[in-house]
N, C-alpha and C positions, 0 to 999 in steps of 0.2 A: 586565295593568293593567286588568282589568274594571272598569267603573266608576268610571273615573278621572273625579274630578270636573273639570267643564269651568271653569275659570276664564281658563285661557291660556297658550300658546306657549314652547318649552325655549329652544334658545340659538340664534344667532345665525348661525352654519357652515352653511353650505349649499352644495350641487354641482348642477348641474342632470345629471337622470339620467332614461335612456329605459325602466329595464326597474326592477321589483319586486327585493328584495333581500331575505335577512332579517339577524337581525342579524351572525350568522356570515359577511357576505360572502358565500354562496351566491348564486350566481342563479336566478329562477326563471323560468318564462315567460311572457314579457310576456301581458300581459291588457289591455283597453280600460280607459279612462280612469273612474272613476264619473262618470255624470251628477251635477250641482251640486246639484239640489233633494231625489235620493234620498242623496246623502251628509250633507245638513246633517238629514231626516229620522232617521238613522241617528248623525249626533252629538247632536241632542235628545233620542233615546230611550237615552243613553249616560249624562245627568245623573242623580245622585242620586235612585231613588223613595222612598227612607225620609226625614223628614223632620228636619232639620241643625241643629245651631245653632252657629255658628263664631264664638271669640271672636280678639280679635288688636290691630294696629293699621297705623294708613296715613302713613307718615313721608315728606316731604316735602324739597328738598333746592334751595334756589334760593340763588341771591347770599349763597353760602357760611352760609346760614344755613336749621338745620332747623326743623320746627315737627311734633309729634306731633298724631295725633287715634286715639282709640279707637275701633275697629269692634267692632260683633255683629250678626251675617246671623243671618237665618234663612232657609233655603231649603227650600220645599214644589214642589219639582217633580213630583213623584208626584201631586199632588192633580187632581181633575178640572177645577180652574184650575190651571194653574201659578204660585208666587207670591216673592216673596223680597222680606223684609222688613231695613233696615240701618238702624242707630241709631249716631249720631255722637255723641261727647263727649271734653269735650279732655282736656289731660294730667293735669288734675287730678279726672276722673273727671265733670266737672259737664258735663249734658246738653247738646246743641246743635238738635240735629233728628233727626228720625225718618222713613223713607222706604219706601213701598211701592211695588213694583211686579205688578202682574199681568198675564197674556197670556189672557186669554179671546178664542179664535178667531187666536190668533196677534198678536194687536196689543197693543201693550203701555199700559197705564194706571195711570198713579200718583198716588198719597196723599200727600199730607204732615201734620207736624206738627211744632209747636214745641217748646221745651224744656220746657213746661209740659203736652204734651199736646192744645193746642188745635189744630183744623184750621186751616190755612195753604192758598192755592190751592197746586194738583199743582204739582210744576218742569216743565220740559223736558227732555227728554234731554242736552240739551246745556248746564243748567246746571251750574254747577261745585258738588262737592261741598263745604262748608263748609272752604273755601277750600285746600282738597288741593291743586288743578290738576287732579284728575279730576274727570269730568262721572256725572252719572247714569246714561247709557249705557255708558259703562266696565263701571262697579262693577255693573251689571244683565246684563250681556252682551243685550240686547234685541235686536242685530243677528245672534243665532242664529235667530230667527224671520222676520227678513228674507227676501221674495222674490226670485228671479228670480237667483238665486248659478248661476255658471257656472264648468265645473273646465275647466283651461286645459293642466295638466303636473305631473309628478309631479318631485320634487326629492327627496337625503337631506338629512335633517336628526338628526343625530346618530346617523348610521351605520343611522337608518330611512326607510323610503318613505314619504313624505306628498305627498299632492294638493293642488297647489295653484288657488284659487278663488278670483273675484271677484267681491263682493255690492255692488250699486249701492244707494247711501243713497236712504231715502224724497224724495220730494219737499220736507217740512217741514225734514228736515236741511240746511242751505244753508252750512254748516259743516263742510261733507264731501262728496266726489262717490263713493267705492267703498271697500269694505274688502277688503284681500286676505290672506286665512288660508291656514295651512300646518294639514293635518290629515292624523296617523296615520291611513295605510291600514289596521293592523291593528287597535292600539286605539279608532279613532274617535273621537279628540279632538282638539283645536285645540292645534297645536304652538307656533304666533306670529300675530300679526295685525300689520297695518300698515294704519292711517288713512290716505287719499290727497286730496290733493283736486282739481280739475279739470283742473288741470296735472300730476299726476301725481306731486308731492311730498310729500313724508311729514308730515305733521301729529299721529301722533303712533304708537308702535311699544311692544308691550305682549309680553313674555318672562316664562317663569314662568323661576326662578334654582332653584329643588328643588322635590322632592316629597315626601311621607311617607307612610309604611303606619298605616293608621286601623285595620285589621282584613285575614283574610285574603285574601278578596274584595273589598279597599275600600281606594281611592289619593286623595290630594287634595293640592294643591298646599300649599304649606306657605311658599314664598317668592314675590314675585308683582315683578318689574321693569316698569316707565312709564319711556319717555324722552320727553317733550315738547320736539323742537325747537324750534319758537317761543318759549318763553319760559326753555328754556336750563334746564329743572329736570327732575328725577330723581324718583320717586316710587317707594318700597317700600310693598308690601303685607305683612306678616308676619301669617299665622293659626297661634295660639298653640296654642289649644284645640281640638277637636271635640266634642261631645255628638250621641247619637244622640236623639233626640226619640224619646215617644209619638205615636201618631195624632192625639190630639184634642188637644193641648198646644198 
């Protein structure tokens, strides 16, 4: 799974487990734990360098009633800024908002814009996307760049070894106190994440549902699951499309 694009987490099943395995059930021998800051290193350098454009949609599922909104990402993580760009419009294809994010030096800074194109002030991380129930740090993954991520134990998660780790939110988040991600020991990708917040209860738990082969060399999630306990909804990500971009496009 080279280059498995990081978007987020398989399923659910988990065993806590002391030693490396592969997926045959083999054992192997135990090896030390990664450090937390050289694995999230090594799952940043695992996103996409060619540059993406993914089309799809993000469906919504509360008080038994759905509500669709259109996505297209564009992701330049190869670039000597990192960037990823998402354009929201509803079902009926008419515009809503447009959103950038960039990581120059690791920190993440965003763009907005209206349906018309005009600049709008940046959101928050933690505002909600045109009214999904996800926030901007969701759909951005921005807490990849996050400091100070510490690996704690390795667990399977679908018959593989993943390390698991915990990232303390910045200080501005006051809406979150840690993230705890499951990441493929072999592949170097984020298997599940869980929201926490000060008391240590789930605030929100993000599982990729499948994946899909884009090319030989090249995997990207293709189903994306959101449980938000607090307000009791369900969120799907479905990406429909992929296009590989030129450079300067």
């Amino acid at each position: 799974m080279k280059n498995l694009l990081l978007i987020l987490g398989l399923l659910t099943s988990t065993v806590t487990f002391a030693q490396t395995r592969d997926v045959s059930g083999n054992q192997e021998e135990e090896k030390p734990i990664p450090k937390g800051p050289e694995l999230m290193q090594q799952v940043r350098a695992q996103l996409p360098p060619m540059p993406l454009e993914l089309r799809g949609k993000i469906s919504t599922f509360q008080n038994r009633k759905r509500q669709d909104r259109r996505l297209v990402s564009v992701l330049r993580f190869g670039d000597a800024v990192p960037s990823a760009t998402y354009t929201l419009s509803d079902g009926f294809g008419d515009s809503i908002t447009k959103v950038q994010v960039k990581w120059p030096r690791g920190i993440p800074v965003f763009s907005q814009w209206d349906a018309e194109g005009k600049a709008m002030p940046a959101p928050a991380p933690q505002d909600e996307v045109a009214d999904t129930g996800l926030n901007w740090s969701d759909l951005a993954l921005d807490f990849l760049w996050w400091p100070g991520a510490k690996s704690v134990e390795r667990e399977i998660v679908k018959t593989r070894s993943a390390v698991i780790l915990f990232l303390p939110a910045p200080p501005e988040r006051e809406d979150l106190h840690q993230i705890k991600l499951w990441v493929d020991e072999r592949a170097l990708f984020i298997v599940r994440a869980e929201m926490l917040d000060a008391d240590g209860e789930l605030v929100k738990q993000i599982e990729v549902d499948s994946i899909k082969k884009v090319r030989e060399d090249f995997w990207m999630v293709k189903d994306l699951k959101i449980y938000d306990p607090i307000s009791k909804s369900r969120i799907g990500i479905r990406f429909e499309d992929v296009i590989e971009l030129e450079a300067g496009e």
